[in-house]
C-alpha positions as CSV (number, residue, x, y, z in Angstrom):
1,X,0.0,0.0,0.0
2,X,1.7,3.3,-1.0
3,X,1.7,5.6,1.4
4,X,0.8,9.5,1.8
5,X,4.3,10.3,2.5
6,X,7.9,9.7,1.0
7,X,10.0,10.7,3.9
8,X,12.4,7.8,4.4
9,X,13.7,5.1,1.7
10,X,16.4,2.4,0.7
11,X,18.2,1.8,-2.7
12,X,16.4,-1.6,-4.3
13,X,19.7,-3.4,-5.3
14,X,19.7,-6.8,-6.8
15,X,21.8,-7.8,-4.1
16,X,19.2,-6.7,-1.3
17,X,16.4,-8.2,-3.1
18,X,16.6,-11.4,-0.6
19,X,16.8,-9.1,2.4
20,X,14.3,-6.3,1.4
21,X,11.9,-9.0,0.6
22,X,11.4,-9.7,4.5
23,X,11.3,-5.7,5.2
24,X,8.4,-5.0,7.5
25,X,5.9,-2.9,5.6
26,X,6.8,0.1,8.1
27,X,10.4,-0.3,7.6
28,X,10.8,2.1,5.1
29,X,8.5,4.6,3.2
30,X,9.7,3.4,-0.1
31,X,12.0,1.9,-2.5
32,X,14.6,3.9,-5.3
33,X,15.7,1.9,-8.0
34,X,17.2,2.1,-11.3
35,X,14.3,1.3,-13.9
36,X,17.0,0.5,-16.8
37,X,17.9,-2.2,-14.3
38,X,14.6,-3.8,-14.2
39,X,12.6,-2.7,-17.2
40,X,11.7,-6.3,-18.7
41,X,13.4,-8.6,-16.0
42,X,11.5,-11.8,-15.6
43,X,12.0,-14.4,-13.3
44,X,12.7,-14.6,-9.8
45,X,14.3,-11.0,-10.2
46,X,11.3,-9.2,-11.7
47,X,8.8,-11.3,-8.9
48,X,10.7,-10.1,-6.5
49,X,10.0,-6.7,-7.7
50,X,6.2,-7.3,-8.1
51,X,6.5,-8.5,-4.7
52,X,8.0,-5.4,-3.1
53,X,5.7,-2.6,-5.5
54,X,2.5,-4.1,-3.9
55,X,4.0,-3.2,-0.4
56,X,5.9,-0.5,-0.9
57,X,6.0,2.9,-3.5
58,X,8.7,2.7,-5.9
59,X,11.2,5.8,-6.6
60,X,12.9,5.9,-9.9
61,X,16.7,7.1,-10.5
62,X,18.5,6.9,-13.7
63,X,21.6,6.1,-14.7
64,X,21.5,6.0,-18.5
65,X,20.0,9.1,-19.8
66,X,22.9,10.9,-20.0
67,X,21.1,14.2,-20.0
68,X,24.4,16.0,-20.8
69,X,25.5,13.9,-23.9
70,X,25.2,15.2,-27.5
71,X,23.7,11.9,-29.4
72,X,20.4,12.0,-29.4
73,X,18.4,11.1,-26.2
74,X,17.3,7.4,-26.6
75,X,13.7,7.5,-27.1
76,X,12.8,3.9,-26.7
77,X,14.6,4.1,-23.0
78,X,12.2,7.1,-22.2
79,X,9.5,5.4,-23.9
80,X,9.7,2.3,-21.8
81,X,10.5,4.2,-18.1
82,X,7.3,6.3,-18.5
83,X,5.7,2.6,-19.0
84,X,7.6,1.0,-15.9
85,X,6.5,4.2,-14.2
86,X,3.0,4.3,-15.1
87,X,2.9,0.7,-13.8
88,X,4.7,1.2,-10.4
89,X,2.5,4.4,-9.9
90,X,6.0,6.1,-9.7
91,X,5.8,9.6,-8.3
92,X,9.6,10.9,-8.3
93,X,12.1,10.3,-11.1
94,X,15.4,11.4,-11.2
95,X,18.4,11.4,-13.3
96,X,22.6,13.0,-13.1
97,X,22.9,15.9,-14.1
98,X,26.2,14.7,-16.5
99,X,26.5,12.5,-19.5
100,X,27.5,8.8,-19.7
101,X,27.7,8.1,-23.5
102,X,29.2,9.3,-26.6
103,X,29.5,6.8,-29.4
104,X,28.9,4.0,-26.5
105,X,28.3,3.6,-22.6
106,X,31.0,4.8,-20.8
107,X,30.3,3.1,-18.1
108,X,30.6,6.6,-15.9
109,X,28.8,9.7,-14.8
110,X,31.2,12.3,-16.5
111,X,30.8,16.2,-15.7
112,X,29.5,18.2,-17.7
113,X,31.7,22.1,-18.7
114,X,30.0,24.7,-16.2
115,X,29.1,27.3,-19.5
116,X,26.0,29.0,-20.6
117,X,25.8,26.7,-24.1
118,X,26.2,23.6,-21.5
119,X,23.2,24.9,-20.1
120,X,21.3,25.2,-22.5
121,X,21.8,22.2,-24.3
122,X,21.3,20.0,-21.5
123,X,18.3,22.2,-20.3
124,X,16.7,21.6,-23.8
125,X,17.3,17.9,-23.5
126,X,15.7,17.8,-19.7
127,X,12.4,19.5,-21.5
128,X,12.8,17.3,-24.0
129,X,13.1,14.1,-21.7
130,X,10.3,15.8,-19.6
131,X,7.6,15.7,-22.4
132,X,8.6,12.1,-23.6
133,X,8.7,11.1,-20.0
134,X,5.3,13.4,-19.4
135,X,6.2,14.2,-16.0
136,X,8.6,16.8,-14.1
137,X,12.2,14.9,-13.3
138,X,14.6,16.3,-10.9
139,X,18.5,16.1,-11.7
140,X,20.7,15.1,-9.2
141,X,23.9,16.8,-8.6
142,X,27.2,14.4,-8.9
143,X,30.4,14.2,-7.6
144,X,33.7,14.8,-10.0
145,X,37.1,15.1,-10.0
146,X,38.5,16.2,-12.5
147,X,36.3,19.0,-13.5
148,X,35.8,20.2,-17.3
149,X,36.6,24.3,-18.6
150,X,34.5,26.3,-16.4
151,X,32.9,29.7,-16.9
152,X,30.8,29.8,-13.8
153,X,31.0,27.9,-10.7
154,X,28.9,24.3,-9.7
155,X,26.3,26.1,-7.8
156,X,25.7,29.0,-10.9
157,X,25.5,25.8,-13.4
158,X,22.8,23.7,-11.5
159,X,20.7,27.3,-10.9
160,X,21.4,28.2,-14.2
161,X,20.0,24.4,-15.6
162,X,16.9,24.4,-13.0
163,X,15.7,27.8,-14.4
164,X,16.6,27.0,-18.0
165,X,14.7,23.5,-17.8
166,X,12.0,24.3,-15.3
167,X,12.7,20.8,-13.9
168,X,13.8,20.4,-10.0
169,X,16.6,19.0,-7.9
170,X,17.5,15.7,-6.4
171,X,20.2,17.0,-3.8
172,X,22.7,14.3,-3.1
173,X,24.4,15.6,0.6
174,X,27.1,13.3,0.0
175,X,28.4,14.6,-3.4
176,X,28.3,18.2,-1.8
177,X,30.4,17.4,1.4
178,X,33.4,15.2,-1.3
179,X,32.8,18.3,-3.7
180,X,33.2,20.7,-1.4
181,X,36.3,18.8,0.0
182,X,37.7,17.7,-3.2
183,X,37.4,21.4,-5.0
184,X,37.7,24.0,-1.9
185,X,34.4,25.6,-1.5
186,X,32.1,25.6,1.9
187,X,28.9,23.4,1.8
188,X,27.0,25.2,4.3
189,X,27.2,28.1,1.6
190,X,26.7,25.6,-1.3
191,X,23.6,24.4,0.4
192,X,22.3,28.4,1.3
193,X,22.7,29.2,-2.8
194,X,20.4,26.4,-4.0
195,X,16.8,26.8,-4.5
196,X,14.2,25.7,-1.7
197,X,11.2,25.2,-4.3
198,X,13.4,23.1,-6.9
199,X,14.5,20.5,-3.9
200,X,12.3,17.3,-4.3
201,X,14.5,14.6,-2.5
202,X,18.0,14.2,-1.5
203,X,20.1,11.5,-1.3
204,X,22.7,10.3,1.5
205,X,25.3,7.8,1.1
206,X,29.2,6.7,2.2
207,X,32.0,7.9,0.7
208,X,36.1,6.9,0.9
209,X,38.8,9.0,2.7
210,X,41.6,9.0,0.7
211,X,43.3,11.7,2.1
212,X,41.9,15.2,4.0
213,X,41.5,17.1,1.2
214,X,40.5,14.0,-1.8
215,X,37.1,11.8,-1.1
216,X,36.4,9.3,-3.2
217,X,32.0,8.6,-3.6
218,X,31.8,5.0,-3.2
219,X,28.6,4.1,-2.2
220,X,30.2,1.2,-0.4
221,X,30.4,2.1,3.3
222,X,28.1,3.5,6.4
223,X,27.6,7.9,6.1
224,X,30.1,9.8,7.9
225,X,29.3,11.6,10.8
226,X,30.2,15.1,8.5
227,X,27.1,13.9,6.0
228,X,24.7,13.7,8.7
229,X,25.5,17.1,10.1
230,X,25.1,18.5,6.4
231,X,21.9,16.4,6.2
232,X,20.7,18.1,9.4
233,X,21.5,21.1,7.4
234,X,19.6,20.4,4.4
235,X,16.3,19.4,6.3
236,X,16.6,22.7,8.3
237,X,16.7,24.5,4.8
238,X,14.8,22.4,2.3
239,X,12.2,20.5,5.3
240,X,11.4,16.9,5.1
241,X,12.3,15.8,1.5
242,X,12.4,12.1,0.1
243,X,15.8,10.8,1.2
244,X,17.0,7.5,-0.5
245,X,20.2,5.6,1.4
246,X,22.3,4.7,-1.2
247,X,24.5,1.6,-1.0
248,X,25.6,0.0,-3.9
249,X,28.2,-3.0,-2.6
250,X,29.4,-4.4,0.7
251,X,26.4,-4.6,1.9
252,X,25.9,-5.1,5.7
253,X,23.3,-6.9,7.2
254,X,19.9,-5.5,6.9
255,X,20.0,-4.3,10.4
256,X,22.4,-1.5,10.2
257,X,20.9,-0.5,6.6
258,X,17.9,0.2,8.9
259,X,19.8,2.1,11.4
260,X,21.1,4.7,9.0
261,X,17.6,4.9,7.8
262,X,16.3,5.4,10.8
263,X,18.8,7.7,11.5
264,X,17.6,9.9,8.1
265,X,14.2,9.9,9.5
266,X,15.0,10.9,13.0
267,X,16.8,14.3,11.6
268,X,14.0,14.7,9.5
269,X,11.5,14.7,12.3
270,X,14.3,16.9,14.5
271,X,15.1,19.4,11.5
272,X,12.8,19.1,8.7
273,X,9.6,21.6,8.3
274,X,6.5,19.5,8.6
């Protein structure tokens, strides 16, 4: 039974699938997954799935769009997620704001250059992907590394795209703490410059120390204690938003998935508007 609210939710992995199929109904709020991951997947795998959708709503977040890419967007992909949607009764989809392709997959989330033609061709391709799709989508801000020619900083680039597109923002806490750790700017300030009304879920997740000043997003180990105090943060400024714990590989047992989850809605009840 979906319910009213999307406050608190957990990653739908393959690998979990055995484990989130004995999730208490109150667990969790909902489930995020990947639709290119289970569009048309029969079996045990796509059971599993009915099995979870009747108990719990279903999130959507992209990973092969590659809204920032200059082939065209791949219709039959947007075609068949507005179907998987439709079906799941899917009521927030997101996608990176980067590009993955070029004359193939590359297999990564590359940045995109922070100029005003980047802007507007990826905005373009969000309205574009919003029609097809016949829904708003948020973009998600990702982490990078080595960063592409920029004319204007990360935060002008995503306001710039929001307003440009007339789409919203999936805030990933993590890839602002190892961006602003990795590049030398101040969250706290990163978080004041971005949009309230665009902010339609965030995202919170581990990420690798490799040294003070170089994190590494990995997606593979509990959220540091400097996440949660910027997720404290982001509920004080954007209020209780749809919060997805990502964790893509070394997975723990359930238990202490549901810890940090209940951790994210714990600071959402102390922080987050009602």
């Amino acid at each position: 039974m979906t319910p009213t609210s999307l406050n608190t939710g957990l990653g739908l992995r393959r690998g979990l699938l055995s484990e989130l199929l004995k999730l208490d109904s109150g667990a969790v709020d909902f489930l995020e997954c990947a639709p290119e991951n289970w569009i048309g997947v029969g079996g045990a795998f796509g059971q599993g799935l009915e099995r979870l959708a009747e108990r719990f709503a279903i999130a959507c977040h992209g990973l092969s769009l590659s809204l920032g890419g200059t082939e065209p967007l791949d219709m039959t992909l947007l075609t068949r997620t507005r179907q998987f949607m439709d079906r799941h009764q899917v009521r927030l989809y997101s996608e990176h704001l980067s590009y993955c392709s070029d004359d193939g997959h590359l297999y990564d989330l590359m940045p995109i250059p922070f100029t005003e033609e980047a802007v507007e061709h990826v905005a373009a391709r969000i309205r574009q992907a919003q029609d097809v799709l016949g829904r708003r989508i948020a973009v998600e801000n990702i982490s990078y590394y080595a960063a592409p020619y920029q004319a204007m900083d990360e935060l002008d680039f995503i306001r710039a795209v929001l307003d440009e597109a007339d789409c919203d923002l999936l805030l990933d806490v993590n890839n602002v703490f190892v961006n602003a750790c990795n590049h030398r700017y101040d969250a706290q300030t990163f978080l004041a410059g971005l949009p309230v009304q665009r902010v339609v879920g965030m995202h919170v997740a581990g990420h690798y120390d490799e040294a003070a000043d170089l994190k590494v997003d990995t997606h593979g180990a509990p959220v540091k204690e400097d996440v949660w105090d910027l997720f404290a943060s982001a509920c004080q400024r954007f209020g209780t938003q749809p919060t997805v714990l990502e964790r893509d590989f070394n997975y723990p047992p359930l238990a202490e998935l549901l810890a940090e989850t209940a951790r994210i809605r714990a600071l959402q009840l102390a922080h987050g508007a009602c």
